[in-house]
ZALUMPA-286406 format. One record per residue (C-alpha): x, y, z. Coordinates in steps of 0.25 Angstrom, whole numbers, plus 5000, padded with zeros to 4 digits. Layout:
<sites>
XYZ
...
</sites>
This chain:
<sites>
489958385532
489658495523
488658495513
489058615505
489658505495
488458475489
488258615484
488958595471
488558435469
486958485471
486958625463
487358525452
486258435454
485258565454
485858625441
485858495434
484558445440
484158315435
483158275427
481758285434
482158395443
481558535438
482558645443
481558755451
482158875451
483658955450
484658885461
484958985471
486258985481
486658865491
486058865504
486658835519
485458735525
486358695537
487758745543
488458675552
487258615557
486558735556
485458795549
484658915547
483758865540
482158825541
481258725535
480058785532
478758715528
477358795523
476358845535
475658715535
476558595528
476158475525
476358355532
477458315521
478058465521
478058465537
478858315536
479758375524
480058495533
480458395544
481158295535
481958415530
482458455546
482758315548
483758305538
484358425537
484558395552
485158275548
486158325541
486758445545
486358435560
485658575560
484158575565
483258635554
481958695557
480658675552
479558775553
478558835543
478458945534
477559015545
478658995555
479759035546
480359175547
481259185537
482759125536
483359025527
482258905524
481858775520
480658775514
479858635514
478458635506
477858735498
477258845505
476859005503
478359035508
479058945497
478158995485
478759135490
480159105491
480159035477
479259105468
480059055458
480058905461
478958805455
478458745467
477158675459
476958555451
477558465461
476458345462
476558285476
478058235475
478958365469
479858435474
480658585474
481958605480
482358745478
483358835485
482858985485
483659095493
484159055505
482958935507
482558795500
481358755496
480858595498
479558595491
478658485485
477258455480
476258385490
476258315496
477658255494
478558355488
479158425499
479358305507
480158255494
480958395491
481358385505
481858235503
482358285489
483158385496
483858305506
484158195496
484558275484
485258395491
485758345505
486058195503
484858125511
484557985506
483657895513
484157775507
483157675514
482157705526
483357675536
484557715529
484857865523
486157955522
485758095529
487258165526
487758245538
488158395536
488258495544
487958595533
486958595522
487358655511
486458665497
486558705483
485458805476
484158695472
483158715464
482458615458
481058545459
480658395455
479458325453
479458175452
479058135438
478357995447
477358025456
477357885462
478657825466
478657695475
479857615476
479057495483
480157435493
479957385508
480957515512
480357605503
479057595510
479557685520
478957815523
480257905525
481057815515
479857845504
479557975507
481258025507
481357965493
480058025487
479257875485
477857915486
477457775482
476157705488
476957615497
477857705505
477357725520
477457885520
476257975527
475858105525
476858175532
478058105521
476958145508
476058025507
475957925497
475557895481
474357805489
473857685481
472557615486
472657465479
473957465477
473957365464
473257225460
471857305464
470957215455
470457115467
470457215478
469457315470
468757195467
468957075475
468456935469
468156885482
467056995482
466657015469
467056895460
465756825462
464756925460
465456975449
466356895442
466256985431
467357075437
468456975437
469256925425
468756835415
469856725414
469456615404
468056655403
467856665419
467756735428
468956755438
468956805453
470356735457
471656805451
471056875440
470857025438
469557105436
468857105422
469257245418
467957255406
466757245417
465857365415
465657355430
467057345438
467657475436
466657555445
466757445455
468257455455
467957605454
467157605467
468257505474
469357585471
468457715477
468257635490
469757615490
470057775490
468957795501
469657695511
471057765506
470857905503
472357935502
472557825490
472857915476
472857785468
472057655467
472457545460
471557465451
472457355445
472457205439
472857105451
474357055451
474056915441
473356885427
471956865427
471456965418
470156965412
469756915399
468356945396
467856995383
467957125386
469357135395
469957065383
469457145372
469757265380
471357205382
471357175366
471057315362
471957375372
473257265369
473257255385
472557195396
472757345403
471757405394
470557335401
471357375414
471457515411
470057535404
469657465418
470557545429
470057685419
468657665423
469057645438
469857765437
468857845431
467657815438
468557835454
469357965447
467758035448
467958025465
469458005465
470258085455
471358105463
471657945462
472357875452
471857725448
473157645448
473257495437
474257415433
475057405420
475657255424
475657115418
474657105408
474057245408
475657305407
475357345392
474457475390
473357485384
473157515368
471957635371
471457635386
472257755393
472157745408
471157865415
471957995419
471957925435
472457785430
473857755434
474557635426
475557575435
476457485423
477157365431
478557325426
478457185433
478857105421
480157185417
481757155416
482257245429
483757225426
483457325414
482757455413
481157455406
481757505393
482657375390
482157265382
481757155393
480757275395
480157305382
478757255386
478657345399
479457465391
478357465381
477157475391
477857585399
477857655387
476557635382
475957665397
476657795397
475857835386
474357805391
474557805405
474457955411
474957895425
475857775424
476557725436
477357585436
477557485443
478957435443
479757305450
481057325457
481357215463
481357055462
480057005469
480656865468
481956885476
481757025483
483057005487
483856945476
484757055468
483857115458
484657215450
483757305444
484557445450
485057485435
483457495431
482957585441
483157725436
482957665421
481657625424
481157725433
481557845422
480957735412
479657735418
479557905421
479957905405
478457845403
477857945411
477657845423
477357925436
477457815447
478257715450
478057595461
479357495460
479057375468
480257335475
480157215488
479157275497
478757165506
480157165513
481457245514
482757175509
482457175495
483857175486
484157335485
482657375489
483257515496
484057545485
483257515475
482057595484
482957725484
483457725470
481957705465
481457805475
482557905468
482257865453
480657885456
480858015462
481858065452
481957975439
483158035434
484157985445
485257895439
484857765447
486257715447
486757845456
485557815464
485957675467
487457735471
486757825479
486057735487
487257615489
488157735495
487057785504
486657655509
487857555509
488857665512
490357595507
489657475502
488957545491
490157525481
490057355484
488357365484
488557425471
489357315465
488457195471
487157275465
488257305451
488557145450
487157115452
486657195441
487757145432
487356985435
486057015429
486357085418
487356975415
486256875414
485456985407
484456965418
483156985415
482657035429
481157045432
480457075446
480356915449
481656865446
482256735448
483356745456
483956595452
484356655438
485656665431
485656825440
486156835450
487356745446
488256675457
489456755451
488756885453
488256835468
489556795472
490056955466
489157015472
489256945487
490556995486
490257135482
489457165494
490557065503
491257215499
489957285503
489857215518
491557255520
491357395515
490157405527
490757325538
490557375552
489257465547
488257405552
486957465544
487757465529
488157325533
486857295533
486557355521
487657285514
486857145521
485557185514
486157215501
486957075501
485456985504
485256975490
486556915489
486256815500
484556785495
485156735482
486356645488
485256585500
484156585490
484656545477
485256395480
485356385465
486856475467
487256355476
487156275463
487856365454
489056375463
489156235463
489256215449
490256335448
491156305457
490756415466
490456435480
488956435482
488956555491
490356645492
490856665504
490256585513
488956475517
487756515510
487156475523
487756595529
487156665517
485756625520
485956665536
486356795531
485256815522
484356795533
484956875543
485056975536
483456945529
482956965544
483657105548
483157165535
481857125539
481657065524
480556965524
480256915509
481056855499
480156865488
478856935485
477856895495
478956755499
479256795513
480756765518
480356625525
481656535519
482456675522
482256685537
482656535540
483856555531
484856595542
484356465550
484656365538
485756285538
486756245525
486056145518
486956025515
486755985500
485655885496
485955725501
486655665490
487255785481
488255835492
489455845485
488855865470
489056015467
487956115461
486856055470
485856175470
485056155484
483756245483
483456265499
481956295502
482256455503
482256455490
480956375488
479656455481
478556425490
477156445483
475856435493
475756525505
476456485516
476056425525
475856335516
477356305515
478556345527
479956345529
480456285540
481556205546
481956085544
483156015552
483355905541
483056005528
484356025521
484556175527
483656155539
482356235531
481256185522
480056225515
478756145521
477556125513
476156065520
475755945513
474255985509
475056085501
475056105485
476256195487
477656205479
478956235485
479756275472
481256315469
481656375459
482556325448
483156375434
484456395426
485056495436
485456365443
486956365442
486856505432
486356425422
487456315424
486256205423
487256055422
486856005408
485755895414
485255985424
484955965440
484355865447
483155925456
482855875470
481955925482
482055885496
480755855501
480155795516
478755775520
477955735531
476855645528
475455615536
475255495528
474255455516
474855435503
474955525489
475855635485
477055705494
477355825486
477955845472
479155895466
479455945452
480056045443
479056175438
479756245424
479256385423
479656385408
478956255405
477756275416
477756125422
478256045432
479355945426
479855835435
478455845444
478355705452
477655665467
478155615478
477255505483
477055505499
477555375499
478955415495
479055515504
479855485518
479155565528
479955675536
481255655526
481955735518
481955665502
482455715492
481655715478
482155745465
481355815456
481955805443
483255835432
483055995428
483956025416
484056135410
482956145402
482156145417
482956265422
482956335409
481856425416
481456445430
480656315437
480356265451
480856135458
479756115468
479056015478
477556035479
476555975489
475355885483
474355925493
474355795501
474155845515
473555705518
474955645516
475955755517
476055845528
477255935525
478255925512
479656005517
480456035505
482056055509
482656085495
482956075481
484056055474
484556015461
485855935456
486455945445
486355825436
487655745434
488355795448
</sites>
């Protein structure tokens, strides 16, 4: 295939550059790169390239290689006598060739790409530029995408063919990490310009923005096990006492700012490379309330003007030896709101956190007035604001979360306030989360280039990497969205998945939307698997909301369509273990979801066989809260699917399911459900209390329905069934828990094995 084709559609994109890029200098004629898989042309880096410039140089051969099958050789400008040229990396020989061309002001992470004469130029500021001009290049001009670290569309032709460029581009964010388990990768980061702290790339690929302390710095600058003793007086006053255990640090103490001072310089002599420490509150409340934090906080209208007067006195006393670092604190929770007068030192970043927003609409709508407000007053004090932003659904990483349509809004929102980095935190503890690599790619554009249209991004990126099944994808991602904004779903980054959204109707829609998806990729074996990973939010939320069994049976509906949910639940487990994907849930490993593919249908509770809307809640959906192993899944011939949760009887612990109105979409019958646990226990004797059941409402705080099940009612080594109450409406108006909790009667109770909830609706 002939590249020529592209002159017209890229001398377009030159003349008309978009917003951000500067043009460099007048366009000259197209140039011939390869013909015929051929080439007389050289790639030439300066006399002595840097490591990034010598793997630029090489990155470039490769591709262009590639492509057009022509072998293109790289040497330097020493070794260069003339003939036409690639020039990679700034050097005496390109300063001559483009006296015309402004080749400074790039920072680290800028670029030039400039056609002059018979040569192009691929030039960028250190360390990174060059490397991300060659990238730019390949990406922009020649159709190279790096979709994923294992997928990319590297176009074949023979000849290379490419208009007259000029233009030069510096990202307006200097820090741009979209934090995803792919995205960690160091050809993946380093191809789509991410720079951020998490991405494994070395020298050779430009380094990193290197953070020491990444966030939540308070306890390991200070640890209380060390400290808290002798000087109490560092630690929050809460209640008029002193506090070493999940509390902050009292911000007012004359002392504590040289300490931290001279922690924070230890931390820079054991990582010479880190250009930013962070110095920031610890990931709960607990903030301090002595005299003087409190009077500092009421003069300033926030509890971030005692941080900030704090991390300013860190930050000026390690910028005397350090001026090269940046001191890095948090804008989040209860510091979120600037200060009235404090104004953070010239080397104090301010990383604002988004973590209580509405991510189904942009920062600008009204669900986000509050954050709105603090962006805008941060942008006006803060000389370097970065933000922290959420991107994903920590409770249900692979539960559809459709927050594609605020991406390029909030990115161009955020660089509108003058914020210079961006860290969006997708799932990073495992792969398989709903959308990660397109959502990676699409933010690694939009942080690279903020004026992308973020809808042609997400086209782009389904035709790269699903191939024919592009157009279906698109309409199961299109009938998701819709669903939510039908229920005008407010969705935040800890959603709850057994809600009105997803709605059955849209889950049956959208299961037969990628149906169309699987046929269009039949007999490819990798874009099937694609279409497989796509579909697992589909399957997580017929396995793991039971709830839908319920709603189908009050509507008339098949539970799940097309065939055994059963079938479902092996599938979501085959295909859990070939993408590798270990956790459900931030920090809840997959236990339930490995064993699914072994479980067997569960027949419906004794009793209720034939009465319809039964919802049966199966243990892998159960909320386990202790360390385990503390609790265990494990099975069970006689448990209703051949799988239970079981909890040591010396235990305190709770094993919860979650209940509320999304039961049925709403469709609660007039007198509510009947609630029921299976329960078994193995006894060692003695006498007292087996365990308890009740009911937890959020919205009212309290356990309703809260009873104990003597010893002596309990038959040992059988399954019995107790039921825990009538929840009506008023109950499930707001999210609450059915749970079973152990009493800490190890003497009497060895093991308490829970099989399943369910409920039944009154009347039936």
């Amino acid at each position: 295939m002939n590249t020529s084709w592209l002159i017209a559609r890229l001398t377009a994109l030159v003349l008309l550059a978009p917003a951000g890029w500067e043009l460099a200098a007048a366009p000259v004629t197209p140039l011939t790169l390869a013909s015929n898989g051929r080439t007389a042309y050289q790639i030439v880096t300066p006399a002595l390239p840097s490591a990034p410039q010598a793997h630029a140089a090489a990155e470039l051969a490769r591709f262009l290689g590639e492509i057009s099958g022509a072998s293109f050789p790289v040497t330097d400008e020493q070794g260069w006598g003339g003939g036409p040229a690639i020039f990679v990396g700034l050097s005496p020989t390109v300063r001559r060739l483009a006296p015309g061309v402004r080749l400074g002001g790039l920072g680290h992470d800028g670029v030039v790409i400039q056609t002059v004469g018979e040569h192009l130029l691929l030039v960028g500021g250190e360390p990174r530029g060059t490397l991300y001009a060659v990238y730019t290049f390949l990406e922009d001009e020649l159709g190279c995408h790096w979709w994923t670290p294992e997928a990319s569309t590297i176009p074949k032709a023979a000849t290379i063919t490419i208009p007259a460029l000029g233009y030069r581009h510096r990202p307006p964010l200097e820090y741009r990490e979209p934090f995803f388990w792919g995205a960690f990768e160091a050809d993946w980061a380093a191809r789509n310009q991410c720079n951020g702290a998490s991405a494994r790339v070395d020298a050779k690929r430009g380094g990193n923005i290197t953070y020491q302390g990444f966030v939540h710095t308070f306890y390991p600058l200070v640890p209380p096990e060390q400290h808290f003793a002798s000087h109490p007086e560092w630690y929050s006053q809460i209640n008029g006492k002193r506090v070493g255990e999940h509390a902050q640090l009292c911000l007012t103490n004359a002392e504590l700012p040289h300490f931290v001072a001279g922690r924070v310089m230890e931390w820079l002599r054991q990582n010479p490379r880190a250009n930013i420490v962070s110095v920031s509150q610890n990931d709960w409340g607990g903030y301090c309330t002595c005299a003087q934090c409190k009077a500092v906080d009421a003069r300033e209208g926030s509890h971030a003007g005692s941080l900030l007067q704090f991390v300013n006195a860190v930050a000026r006393e390690v910028g005397k030896q350090y001026p090269q670092v940046a001191i890095d604190t948090l804008a989040y929770q209860y510091t979120r709101r600037p200060p009235r007068h404090v104004r953070p030192e010239p080397n104090v970043i301010v990383r604002l956190c988004s973590i209580e927003c509405d991510f189904s609409r942009p920062f600008s709508a009204a669900t986000n007035r509050a954050f709105y407000r603090d962006l805008a007053g941060w942008s006006k004090v803060s000389r370097r604001l970065y933000c922290w932003d959420y991107v994903t659904n920590f409770s249900h990483y692979l539960a559809p979360y459709p927050n594609l349509g605020v991406l390029g809004p909030n990115v161009r929102t955020l660089v509108e306030h003058g914020v210079r980095g961006i860290f969006a935190e997708g799932v990073y503890e495992t792969p398989g989360e709903e959308m990660a690599a397109l959502k990676a790619w699409v933010l690694a554009k939009l942080f690279w280039d903020p004026t992308r249209d973020a809808g042609q991004l997400v086209a782009e990126f389904l035709q790269g990497y699903f191939g024919p099944a592009a157009p279906h994808v698109a309409r199961y991602l299109e009938i998701v969205r819709r669903d939510a904004e039908a229920h005008g779903t407010y969705l935040g980054c800890f959603y709850n998945i057994i809600a009105p959204f997803p709605s059955y109707e849209a889950l049956v829609a959208a299961e037969a939307a990628l149906a169309q998806a699987r046929q269009a990729v039949a007999g490819q074996a990798e874009l099937e698997r694609r279409v497989r990973l796509a579909q697992l939010p589909l399957l997580y939320l017929w396995v793991y909301r039971p709830d839908l069994r319920g709603r189908a049976g009050l509507a008339g509906y098949e539970w799940y369509p097309g065939g055994d949910a059963v079938a479902a639940a092996r599938q979501f487990g085959m295909v859990c273990k070939e993408e590798g994907i270990t956790y459900l849930a931030i920090s809840r490993p997959l236990d339930a979801g490995v064993f699914l593919e072994n479980r067997r249908r569960a027949e419906p509770p004794a009793g209720y066989e034939h009465v319809r809307g039964v919802i049966d809640l199966q243990d892998y959906s159960f909320n386990m809260y202790g360390a385990a192993p503390r609790y265990r899944y494990q099975a069970d011939a006689t448990a209703s699917d051949g799988w239970v949760i079981a909890v040591e009887g010396d235990q305190t612990d709770a094993v919860e399911t979650q209940v509320d109105l999304g039961f049925a979409g709403g469709r609660v019958p007039a007198q509510g459900y009947r609630a029921f646990a299976v329960v078994k226990c193995e006894l060692a004797g003695g006498s007292g209390d087996a365990f308890a059941t009740a009911f937890y409402s959020h919205r009212r705080r309290d356990d309703f329905y809260y009873r104990k099940v003597p010893a002596s009612a309990v038959k040992a080594g059988q399954w019995q069934t107790w039921e825990i109450g009538t929840l009506s409406r008023r109950d499930l108006a707001d999210t609450g828990h059915l749970w079973v909790g152990m009493v800490g009667n190890g003497a009497t109770v060895k093991s308490v094995a829970v099989d399943r909830f369910f409920l039944v609706p009154v009347g039936r």
